[in-house]
C-alpha positions in Angstrom: 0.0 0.0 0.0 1.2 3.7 -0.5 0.3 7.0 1.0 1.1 9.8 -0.7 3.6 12.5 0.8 2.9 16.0 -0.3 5.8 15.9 -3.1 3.9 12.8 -3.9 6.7 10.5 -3.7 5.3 6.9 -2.5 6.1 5.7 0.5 5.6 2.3 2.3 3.3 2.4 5.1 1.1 0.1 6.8 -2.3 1.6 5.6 -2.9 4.0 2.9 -4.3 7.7 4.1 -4.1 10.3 1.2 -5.2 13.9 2.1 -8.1 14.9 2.3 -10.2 14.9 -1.2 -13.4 16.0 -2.6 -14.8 12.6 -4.1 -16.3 14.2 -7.0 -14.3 15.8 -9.4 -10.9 14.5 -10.3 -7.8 16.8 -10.6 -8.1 18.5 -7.4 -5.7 21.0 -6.7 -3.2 20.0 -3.9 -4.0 22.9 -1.5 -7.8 24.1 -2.8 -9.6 25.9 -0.3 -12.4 24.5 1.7 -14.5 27.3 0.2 -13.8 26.0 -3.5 -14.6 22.2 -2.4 -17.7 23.2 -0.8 -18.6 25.1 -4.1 -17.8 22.5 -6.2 -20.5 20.8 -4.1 -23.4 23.0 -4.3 -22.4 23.6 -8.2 -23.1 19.4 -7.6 -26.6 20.2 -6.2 -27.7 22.6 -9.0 -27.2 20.2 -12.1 -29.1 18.0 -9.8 -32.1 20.7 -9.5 -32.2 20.6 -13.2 -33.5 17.4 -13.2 -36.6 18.4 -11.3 -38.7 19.1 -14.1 -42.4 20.1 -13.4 -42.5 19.2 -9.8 -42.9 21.7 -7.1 -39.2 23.2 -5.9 -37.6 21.2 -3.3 -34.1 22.0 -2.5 -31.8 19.1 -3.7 -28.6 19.5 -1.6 -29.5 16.9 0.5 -28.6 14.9 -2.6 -25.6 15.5 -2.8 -23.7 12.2 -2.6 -20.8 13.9 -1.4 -22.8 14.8 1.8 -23.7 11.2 2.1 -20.9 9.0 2.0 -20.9 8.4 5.2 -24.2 5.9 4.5 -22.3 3.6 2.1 -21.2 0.3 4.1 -17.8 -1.1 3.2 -18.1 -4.0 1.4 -17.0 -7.4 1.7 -16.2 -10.8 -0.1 -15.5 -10.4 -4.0 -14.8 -6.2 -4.7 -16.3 -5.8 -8.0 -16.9 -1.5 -7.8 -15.4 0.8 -5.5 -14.6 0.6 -1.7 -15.1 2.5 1.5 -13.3 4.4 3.9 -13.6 3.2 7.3 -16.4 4.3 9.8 -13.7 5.9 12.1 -12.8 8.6 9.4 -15.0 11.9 9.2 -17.1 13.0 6.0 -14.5 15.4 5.1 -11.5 12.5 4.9 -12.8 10.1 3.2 -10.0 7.1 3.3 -9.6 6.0 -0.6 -7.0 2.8 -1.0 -4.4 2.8 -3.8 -2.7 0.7 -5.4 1.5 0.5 -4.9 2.7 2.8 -7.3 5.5 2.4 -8.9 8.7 4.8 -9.9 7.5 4.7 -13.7 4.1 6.2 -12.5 5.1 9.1 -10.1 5.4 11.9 -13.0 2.1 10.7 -14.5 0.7 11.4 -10.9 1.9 14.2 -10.2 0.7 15.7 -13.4 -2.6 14.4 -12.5 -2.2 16.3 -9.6 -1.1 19.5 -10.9 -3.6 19.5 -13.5 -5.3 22.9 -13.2 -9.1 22.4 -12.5 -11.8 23.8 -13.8 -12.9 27.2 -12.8 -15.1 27.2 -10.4 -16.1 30.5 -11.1 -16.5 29.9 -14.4 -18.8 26.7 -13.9 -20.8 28.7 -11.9 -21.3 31.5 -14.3 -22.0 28.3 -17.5 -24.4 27.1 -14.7 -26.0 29.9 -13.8 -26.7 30.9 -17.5 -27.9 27.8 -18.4 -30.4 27.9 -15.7 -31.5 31.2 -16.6 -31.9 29.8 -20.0 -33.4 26.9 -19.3 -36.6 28.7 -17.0 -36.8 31.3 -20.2 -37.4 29.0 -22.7 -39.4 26.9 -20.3 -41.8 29.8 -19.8 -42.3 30.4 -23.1 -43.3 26.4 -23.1 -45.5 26.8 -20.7 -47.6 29.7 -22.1 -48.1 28.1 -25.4 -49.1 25.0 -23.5 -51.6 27.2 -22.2 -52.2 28.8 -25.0 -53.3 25.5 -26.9 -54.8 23.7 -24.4 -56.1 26.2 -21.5 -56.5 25.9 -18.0 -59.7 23.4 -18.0 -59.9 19.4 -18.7 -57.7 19.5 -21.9 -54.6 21.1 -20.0 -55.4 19.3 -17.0 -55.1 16.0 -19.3 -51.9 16.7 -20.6 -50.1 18.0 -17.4 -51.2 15.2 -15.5 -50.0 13.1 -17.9 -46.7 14.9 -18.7 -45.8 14.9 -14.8 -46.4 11.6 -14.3 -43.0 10.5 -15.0 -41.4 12.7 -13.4 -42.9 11.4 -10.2 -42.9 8.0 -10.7 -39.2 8.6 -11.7 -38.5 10.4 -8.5 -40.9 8.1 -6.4 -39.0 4.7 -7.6 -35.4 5.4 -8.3 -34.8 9.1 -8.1 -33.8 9.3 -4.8 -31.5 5.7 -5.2 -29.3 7.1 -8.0 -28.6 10.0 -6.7 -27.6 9.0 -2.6 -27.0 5.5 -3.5 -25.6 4.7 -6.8 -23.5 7.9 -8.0 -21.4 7.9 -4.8 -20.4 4.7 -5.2 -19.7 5.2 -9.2 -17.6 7.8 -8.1 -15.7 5.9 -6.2 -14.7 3.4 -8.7 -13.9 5.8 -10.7 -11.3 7.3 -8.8 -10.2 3.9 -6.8 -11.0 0.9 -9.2 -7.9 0.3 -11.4 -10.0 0.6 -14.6 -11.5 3.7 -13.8 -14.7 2.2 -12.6 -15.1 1.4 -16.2 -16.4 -2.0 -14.8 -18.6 -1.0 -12.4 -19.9 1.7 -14.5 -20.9 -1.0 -17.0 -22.6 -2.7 -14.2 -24.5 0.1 -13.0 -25.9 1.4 -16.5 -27.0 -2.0 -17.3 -29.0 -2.4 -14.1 -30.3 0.9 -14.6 -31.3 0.8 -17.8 -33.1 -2.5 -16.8 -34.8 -1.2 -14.3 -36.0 1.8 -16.2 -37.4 -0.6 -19.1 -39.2 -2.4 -16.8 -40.4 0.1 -14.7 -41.2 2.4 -18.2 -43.1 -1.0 -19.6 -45.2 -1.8 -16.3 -46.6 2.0 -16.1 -47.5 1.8 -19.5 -49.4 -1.3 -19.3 -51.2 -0.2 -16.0 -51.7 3.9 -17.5 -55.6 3.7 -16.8 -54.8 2.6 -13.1 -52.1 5.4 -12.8 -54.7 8.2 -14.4 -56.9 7.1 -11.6 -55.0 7.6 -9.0 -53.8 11.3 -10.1 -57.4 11.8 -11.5 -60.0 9.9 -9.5 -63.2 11.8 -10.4 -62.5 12.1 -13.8 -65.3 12.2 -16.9 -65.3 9.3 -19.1 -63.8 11.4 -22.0 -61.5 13.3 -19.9 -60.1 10.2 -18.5 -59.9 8.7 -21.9 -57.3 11.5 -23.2 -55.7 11.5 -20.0 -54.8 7.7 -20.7 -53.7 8.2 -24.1 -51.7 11.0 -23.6 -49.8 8.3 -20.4 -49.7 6.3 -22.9 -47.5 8.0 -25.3 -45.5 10.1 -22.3 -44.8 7.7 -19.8 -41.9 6.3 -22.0 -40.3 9.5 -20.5 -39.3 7.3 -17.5 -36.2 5.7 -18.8 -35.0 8.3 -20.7 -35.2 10.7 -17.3 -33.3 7.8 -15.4 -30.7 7.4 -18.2 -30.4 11.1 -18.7 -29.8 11.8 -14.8 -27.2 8.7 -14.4 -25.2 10.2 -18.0 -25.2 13.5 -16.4 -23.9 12.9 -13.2 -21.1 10.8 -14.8 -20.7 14.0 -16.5 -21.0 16.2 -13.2 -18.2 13.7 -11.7 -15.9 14.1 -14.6 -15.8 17.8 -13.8 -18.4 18.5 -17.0 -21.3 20.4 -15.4 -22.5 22.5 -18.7 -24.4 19.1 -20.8 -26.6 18.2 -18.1 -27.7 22.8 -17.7 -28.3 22.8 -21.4 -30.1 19.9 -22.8 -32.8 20.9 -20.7 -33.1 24.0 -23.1 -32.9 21.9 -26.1 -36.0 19.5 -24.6 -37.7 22.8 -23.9 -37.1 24.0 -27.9 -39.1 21.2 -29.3 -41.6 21.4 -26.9 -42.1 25.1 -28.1 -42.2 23.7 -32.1 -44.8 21.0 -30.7 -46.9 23.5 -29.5 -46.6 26.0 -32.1 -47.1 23.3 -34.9 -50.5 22.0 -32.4 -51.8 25.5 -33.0 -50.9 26.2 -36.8 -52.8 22.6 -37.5 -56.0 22.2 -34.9 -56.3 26.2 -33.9 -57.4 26.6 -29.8 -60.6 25.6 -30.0 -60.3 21.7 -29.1 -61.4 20.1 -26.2 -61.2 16.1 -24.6 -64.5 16.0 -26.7 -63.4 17.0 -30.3 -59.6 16.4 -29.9 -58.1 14.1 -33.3 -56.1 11.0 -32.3 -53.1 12.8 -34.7 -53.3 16.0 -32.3 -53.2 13.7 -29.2 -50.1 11.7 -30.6 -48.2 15.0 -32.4 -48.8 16.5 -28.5 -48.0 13.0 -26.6 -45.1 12.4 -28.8 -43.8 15.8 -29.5 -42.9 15.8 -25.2 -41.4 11.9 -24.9 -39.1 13.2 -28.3 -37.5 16.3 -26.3 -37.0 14.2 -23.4 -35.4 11.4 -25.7 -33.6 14.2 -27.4 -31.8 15.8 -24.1 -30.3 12.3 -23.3 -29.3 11.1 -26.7 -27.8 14.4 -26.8 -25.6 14.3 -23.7 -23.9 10.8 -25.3 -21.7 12.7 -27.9 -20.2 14.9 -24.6 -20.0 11.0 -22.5 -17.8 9.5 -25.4 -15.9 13.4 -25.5 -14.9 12.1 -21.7 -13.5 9.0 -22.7 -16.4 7.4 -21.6 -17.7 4.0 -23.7 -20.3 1.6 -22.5 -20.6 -2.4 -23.1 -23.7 -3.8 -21.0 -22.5 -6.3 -17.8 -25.2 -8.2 -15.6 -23.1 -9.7 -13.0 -24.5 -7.6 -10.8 -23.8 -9.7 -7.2 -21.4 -8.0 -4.7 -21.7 -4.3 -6.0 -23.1 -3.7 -2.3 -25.8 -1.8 -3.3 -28.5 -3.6 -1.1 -27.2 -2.6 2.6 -26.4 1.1 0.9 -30.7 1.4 0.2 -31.2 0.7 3.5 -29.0 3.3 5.1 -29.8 5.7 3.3 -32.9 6.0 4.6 -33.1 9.9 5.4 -32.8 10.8 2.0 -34.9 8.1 0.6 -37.9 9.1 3.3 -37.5 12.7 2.4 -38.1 12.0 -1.8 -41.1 9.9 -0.9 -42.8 12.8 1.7 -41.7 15.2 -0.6 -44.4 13.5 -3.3 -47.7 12.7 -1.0 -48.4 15.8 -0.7 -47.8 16.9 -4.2 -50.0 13.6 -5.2 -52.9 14.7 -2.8 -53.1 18.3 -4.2 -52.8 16.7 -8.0 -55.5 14.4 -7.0 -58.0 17.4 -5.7 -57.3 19.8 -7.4 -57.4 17.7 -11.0 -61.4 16.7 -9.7 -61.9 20.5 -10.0 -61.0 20.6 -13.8 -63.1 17.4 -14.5 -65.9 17.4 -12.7 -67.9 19.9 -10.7 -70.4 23.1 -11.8 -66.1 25.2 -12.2 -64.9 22.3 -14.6 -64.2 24.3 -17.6 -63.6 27.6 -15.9 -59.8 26.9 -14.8 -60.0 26.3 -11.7 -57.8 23.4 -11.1 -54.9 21.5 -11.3 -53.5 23.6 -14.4 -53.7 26.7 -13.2 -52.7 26.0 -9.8 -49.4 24.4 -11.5 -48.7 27.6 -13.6 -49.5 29.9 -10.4 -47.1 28.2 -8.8 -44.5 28.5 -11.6 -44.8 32.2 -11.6 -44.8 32.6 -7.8 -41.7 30.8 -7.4 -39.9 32.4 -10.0 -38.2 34.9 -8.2 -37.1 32.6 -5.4 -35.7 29.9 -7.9 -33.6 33.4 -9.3 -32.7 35.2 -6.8 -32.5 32.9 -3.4 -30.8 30.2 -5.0 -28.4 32.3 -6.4 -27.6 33.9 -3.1 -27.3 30.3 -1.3 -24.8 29.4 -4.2 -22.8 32.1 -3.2 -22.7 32.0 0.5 -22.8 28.1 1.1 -19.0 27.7 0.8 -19.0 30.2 2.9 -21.2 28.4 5.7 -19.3 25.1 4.7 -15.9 26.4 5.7 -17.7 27.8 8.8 -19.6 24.8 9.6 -16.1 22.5 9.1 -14.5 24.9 11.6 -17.0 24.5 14.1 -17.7 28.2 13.6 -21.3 28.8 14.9 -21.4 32.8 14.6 -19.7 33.0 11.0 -22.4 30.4 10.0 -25.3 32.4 11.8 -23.5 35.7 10.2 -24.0 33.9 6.7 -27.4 32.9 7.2 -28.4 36.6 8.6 -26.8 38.1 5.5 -28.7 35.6 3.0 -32.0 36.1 4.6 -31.7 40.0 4.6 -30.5 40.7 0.9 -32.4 37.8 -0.4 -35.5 39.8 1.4 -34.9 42.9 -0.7 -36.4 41.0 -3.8 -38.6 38.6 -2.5 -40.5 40.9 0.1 -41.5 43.6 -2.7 -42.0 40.6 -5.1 -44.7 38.9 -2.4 -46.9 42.3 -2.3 -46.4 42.6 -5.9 -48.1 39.3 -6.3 -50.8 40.2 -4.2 -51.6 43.8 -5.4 -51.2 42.6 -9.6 -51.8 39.1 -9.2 -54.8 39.9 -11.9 -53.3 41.8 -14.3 -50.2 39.1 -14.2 -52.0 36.5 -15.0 -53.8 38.2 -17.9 -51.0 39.7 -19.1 -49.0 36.1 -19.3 -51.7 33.6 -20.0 -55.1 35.1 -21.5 -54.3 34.3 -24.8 -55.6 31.3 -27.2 -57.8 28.5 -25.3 -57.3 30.2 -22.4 -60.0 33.0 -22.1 -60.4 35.9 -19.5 -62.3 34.1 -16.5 -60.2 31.5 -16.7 -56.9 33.9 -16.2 -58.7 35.8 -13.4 -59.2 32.3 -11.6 -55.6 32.0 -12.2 -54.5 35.7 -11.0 -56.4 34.4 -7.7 -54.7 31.6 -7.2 -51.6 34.3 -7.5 -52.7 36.4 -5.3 -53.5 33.6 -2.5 -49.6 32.2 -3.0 -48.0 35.8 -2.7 -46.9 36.7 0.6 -46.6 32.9 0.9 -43.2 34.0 -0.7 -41.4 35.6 2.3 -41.5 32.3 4.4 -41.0 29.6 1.3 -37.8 31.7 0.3 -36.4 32.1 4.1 -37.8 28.4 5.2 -35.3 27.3 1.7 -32.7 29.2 2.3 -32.6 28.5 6.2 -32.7 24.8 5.7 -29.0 25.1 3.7 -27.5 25.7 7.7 -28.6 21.9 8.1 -26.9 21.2 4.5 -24.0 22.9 5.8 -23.0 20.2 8.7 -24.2 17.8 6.3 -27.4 16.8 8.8 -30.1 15.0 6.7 -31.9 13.9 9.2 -33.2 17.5 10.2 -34.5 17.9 6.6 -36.3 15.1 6.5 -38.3 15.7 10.0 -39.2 19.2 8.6 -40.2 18.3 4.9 -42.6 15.6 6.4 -44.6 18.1 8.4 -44.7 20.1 5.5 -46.0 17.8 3.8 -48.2 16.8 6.4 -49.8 20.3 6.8 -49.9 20.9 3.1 -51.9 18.0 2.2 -54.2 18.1 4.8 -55.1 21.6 4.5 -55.7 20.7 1.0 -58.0 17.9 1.5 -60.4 20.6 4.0 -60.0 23.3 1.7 -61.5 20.8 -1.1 -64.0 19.5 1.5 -65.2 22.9 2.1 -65.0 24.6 -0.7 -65.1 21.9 -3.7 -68.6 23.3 -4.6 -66.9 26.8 -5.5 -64.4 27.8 -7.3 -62.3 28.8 -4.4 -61.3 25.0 -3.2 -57.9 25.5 -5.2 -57.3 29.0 -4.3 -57.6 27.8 -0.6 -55.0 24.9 -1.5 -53.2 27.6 -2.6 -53.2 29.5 1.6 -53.0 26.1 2.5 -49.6 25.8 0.8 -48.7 29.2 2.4 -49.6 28.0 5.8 -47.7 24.8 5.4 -44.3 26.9 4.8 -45.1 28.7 7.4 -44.7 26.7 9.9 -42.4 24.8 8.2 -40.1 28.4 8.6 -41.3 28.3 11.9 -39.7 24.6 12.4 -36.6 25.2 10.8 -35.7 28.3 12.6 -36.3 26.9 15.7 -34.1 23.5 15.0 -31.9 26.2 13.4 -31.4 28.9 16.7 -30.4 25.3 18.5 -27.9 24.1 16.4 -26.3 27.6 15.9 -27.2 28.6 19.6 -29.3 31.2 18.3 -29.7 33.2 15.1 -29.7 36.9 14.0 -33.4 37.4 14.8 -33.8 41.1 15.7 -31.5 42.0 12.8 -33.7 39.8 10.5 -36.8 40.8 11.7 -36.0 44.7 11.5 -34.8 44.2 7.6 -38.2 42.4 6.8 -40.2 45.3 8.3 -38.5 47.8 6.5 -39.1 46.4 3.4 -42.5 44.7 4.4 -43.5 48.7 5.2 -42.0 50.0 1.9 -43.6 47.0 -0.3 -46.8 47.4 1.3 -46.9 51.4 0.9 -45.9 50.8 -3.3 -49.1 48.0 -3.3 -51.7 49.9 -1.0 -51.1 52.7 -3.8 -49.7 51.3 -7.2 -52.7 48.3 -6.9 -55.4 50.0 -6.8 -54.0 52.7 -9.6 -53.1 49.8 -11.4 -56.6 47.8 -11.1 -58.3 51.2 -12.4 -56.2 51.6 -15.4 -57.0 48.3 -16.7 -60.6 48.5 -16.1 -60.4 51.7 -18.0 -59.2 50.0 -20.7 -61.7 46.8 -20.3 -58.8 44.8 -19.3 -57.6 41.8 -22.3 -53.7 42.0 -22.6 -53.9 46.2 -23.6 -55.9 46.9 -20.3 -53.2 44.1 -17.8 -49.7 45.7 -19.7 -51.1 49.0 -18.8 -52.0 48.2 -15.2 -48.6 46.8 -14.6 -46.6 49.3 -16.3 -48.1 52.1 -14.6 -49.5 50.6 -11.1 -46.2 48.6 -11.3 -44.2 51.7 -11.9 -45.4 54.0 -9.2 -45.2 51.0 -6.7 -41.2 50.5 -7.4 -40.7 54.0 -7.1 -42.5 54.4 -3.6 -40.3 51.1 -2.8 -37.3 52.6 -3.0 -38.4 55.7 -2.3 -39.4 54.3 1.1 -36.2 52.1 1.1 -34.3 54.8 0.7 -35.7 56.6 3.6 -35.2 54.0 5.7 -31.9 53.3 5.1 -31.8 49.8 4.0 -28.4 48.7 3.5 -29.2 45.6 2.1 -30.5 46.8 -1.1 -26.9 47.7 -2.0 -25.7 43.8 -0.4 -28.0 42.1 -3.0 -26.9 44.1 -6.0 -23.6 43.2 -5.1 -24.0 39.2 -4.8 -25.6 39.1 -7.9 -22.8 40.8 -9.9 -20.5 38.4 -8.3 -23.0 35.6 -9.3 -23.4 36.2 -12.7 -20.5 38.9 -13.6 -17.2 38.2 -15.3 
């Protein structure tokens, strides 16, 4: 055995213990900083959030398998992939064996070690665009899907449908290859002689199998599934519902392959493929659309729709996802990366791992209930009831939703991305005040968009909502429904953004177990306020708009939860500071919408509202309330205005 010395001459020891290493990325400079492994890490957990589609946000760091190493066993009897370090060893040293190396091979080594990585900075910034990228062009999908389809049963149809495998993806095997079979890809890549070209092998041939099967069994049971998302459906709604399963839920094994190709990307240091696709999945989804409304107009419904407009829509969405993974093969083969299938899958050691990986597992599956209950209600809304064909269900809740998190999925996650190295290297330090500092300063700036952003919501929630989606098959009552369901999410905003970006001081010390506790009474409080909002209300057309409070209310205490678990572990947190920020900018926000709404609200009624009456309303009601914003910021003095300006240059600047 050898351990390397740090002119990385071998020497003969009894065990081998190399420095310390991040297991992800190979060429790792000597002497990098904790800061830069730790953003290496969360770059990790954003090509991760790419892969999380349609589904409601849920922050993925807890995914990363470099947080959760510590769960894989160390195996024993024949080694066919990668080995572990010993339990005694912390998360931040993981022991990785190697071979005796010979004289010949010191030079090649210590060029491998000196090889410059790559910039992290510069990943950040190809990241970062590609996100920004990826949610424009995915907007502009989803208001011609709205467009064409509307807000009623046909929309509803195809969303359900379309989102499907995205859950049953994440349900069955999402949460397995990414805490359970990446890591230990990883490390047969770095410790297996061949590279881990073996185990990798091993691995895509088991997935692949397990996606076929998994892709072929939904198919076959695609009325049963329907049922479950849609139980009160009409016999003809349910009917295109199943067809359009039928033709999407193929989508299953091309997500599973396209999330194991990029994070064999992601671990060769390649984080750009697995940003982008996304975009070009999103680009001929747009053609679909747009070649749905040049041949059947926006008049169809799940009465008159053809079979050929059902399949050019069913088809056009399992092509783009088919199209983002074929398309990330040319950059695998680019990484010296070949495939030849392998089914000798005993001793890979992946059994034991399922089981103790349990936090992260639990968390995926909680995560969904919720999600399925509200899918569930909220669908019976657009397919049955005295509302069906008025919007008030699942599809307009979904593209509420959308809009409303917007500015969180912008803004909040880019200011995470830039502090969490900063909390890392606190947290590894056993620095409690630089980590509460860091979470302070995140919740304060990050409050300087999102707090004017929540009463924006609330005071043009209307005229949004026209403005982006009354177009086509979707007509004005059916974008007022949606504007409602805008308004009801809107201050919901403050807490969802704080209760995210809180929750990354648990990441930090790499504590899953935290997450998990909190995500299931969220879950818990969200679904069940859903189910009495739909008991209540499911008569009106207010049940979804009350899902939408209830959502609110679940985050809420969720925040509540975290901050609470939070001020224990950190032995307190920044609270009078915090507080103090927020009602600044909660007073200034709600001075620019007491004033700009109303002003807003009568301009478009002047102009008897459509798209000409909703750009008018925001542009002038949306006008005068920035300007009493940060007219009343300015008063007040709030620093942090000037903090988040900053961040953001440093996020996406040169």
């Amino acid at each position: 055995m050898a351990r390397w010395a740090e002119d990385d001459r071998p020497r003969a020891v009894a065990r081998t213990e190399p420095p310390p290493q991040d297991l992800w990325y190979p060429a790792i400079p000597e002497n990098e900083a904790p800061e830069d492994r730790a953003a290496r890490r969360d770059a990790y957990a954003e090509a991760v959030d790419a892969t999380r589609f349609n589904l409601p946000v849920f922050g993925t760091s807890f995914l990363d398998p470099a947080a959760l190493q510590q769960l894989i066993p160390p195996r024993r009897g024949n080694v066919q992939g990668p080995a572990t370090r010993p339990d005694e060893l912390g998360p931040f040293e993981p022991w990785t064996p190697a071979a005796p190396v010979a004289a010949g091979t010191a030079e090649a080594a210590r060029e491998r070690q000196a090889a410059p990585a790559t910039s992290v900075s510069r990943a950040s910034r190809i990241m970062a665009l590609g996100t920004i990228v990826s949610r424009v062009t995915g907007m502009i999908r989803q208001l011609l899907l709205v467009a064409a389809l509307g807000t009623a049963a046909l929309g509803t149809g195809y969303n359900i449908a379309n989102n499907v495998p995205n859950t049953i993806y994440l349900l069955v095997i999402g949460g397995a290859v990414n805490s359970i079979f990446v890591p230990q890809l990883v490390r047969a890549m770095k410790d297996d002689p061949d590279g881990g070209r073996a185990f990798m092998d091993r691995l895509l041939t088991l997935t692949m199998v397990i996606m076929a099967a998994l892709t072929l069994a939904c198919v076959m049971f695609a009325p049963q599934i329907v049922s479950l998302f849609s139980p009160n459906a009409t016999d003809a709604n349910r009917a295109v519902t199943i067809i359009f399963a039928r033709y999407m839920l193929p989508q299953i094994f091309f997500y599973g392959m396209f999330v194991m190709f990029g994070q064999i990307l992601n671990a060769k240091d390649k984080f750009g493929p697995m940003m982008w696709t996304p975009v070009l999945a999103n680009i001929v989804q747009i053609a679909t659309f747009g070649a749905y409304l040049w041949i059947a107009g926006y008049v169809q419904s799940t009465a008159n729709i053809t079979a050929n407009e059902l399949a050019l829509l069913g088809l056009g969405s399992t092509i783009s996802i088919a199209l983002q993974t074929v398309a990330l093969i040319p950059y695998l083969r680019q990484a010296g990366i070949g495939f030849r299938p392998r089914f000798d899958w005993r001793g890979v050691g992946l059994g034991q791992s399922m089981n103790l990986a349990k936090w992260t597992m639990g968390m995926v599956l909680v995560g969904q209930i919720s999600t399925t209950v509200i899918t569930r209600l909220s669908s019976s809304m657009d397919t049955s009831g005295p509302h069906q064909t008025e919007g008030v269900g699942y599809t307009a809740y979904s593209n509420a939703l959308t809009i409303w998190i917007m500015p969180q999925a912008i803004i909040t996650v880019s200011i995470i991305t830039a502090l969490l190295p900063r909390m890392s290297r606190s947290a590894q330090a056993a620095d409690r005040g630089a980590v509460r500092d860091s979470i302070s300063y995140g919740l304060r700036v990050s409050a300087v968009a999102i707090v004017p952003c929540a009463f924006l919501f609330l005071a043009f929630g209307q005229q949004i909502a026209a403005l982006l989606f009354e177009h086509g098959a979707t007509n004005a009552t059916m974008a007022r429904n949606l504007g409602y369901m805008l308004m009801a999410f809107g201050l919901g905003l403050i807490p969802f953004s704080a209760q995210y970006l809180m929750m990354r001081g648990f990441y930090a010390y790499e504590d899953t177990k935290t997450p998990f506790i909190v995500t299931a009474w969220i879950s818990f409080f969200n679904g069940g306020l859903a189910y009495i909002s739909y008991a209540l209300l499911h008569t009106t057309k207010w049940a979804v708009a009350g899902m939408c409070v209830g959502y609110v209310i679940a985050y809420t205490i969720g925040m509540v939860m975290t901050a609470s678990r939070l001020s224990r572990k950190l032995r307190g947190l920044d609270t009078a500071r915090i507080v103090r920020t927020h009602a600044k900018l909660a007073a200034s926000s709600a001075l620019g919408a007491a004033i700009g709404g109303p002003i807003g609200f009568e301009v478009t009624q002047m102009l008897h509202g459509g798209l000409v009456g909703a750009s008018a309303g925001v542009v002038v009601g949306g006008g005068l309330f920035g300007a009493l914003f940060l007219a009343a910021a300015r008063k007040m003095r709030i620093e942090e205005v000037d903090m988040l300006l900053g961040t953001m240059r440093s996020r996406f600047g040169r």
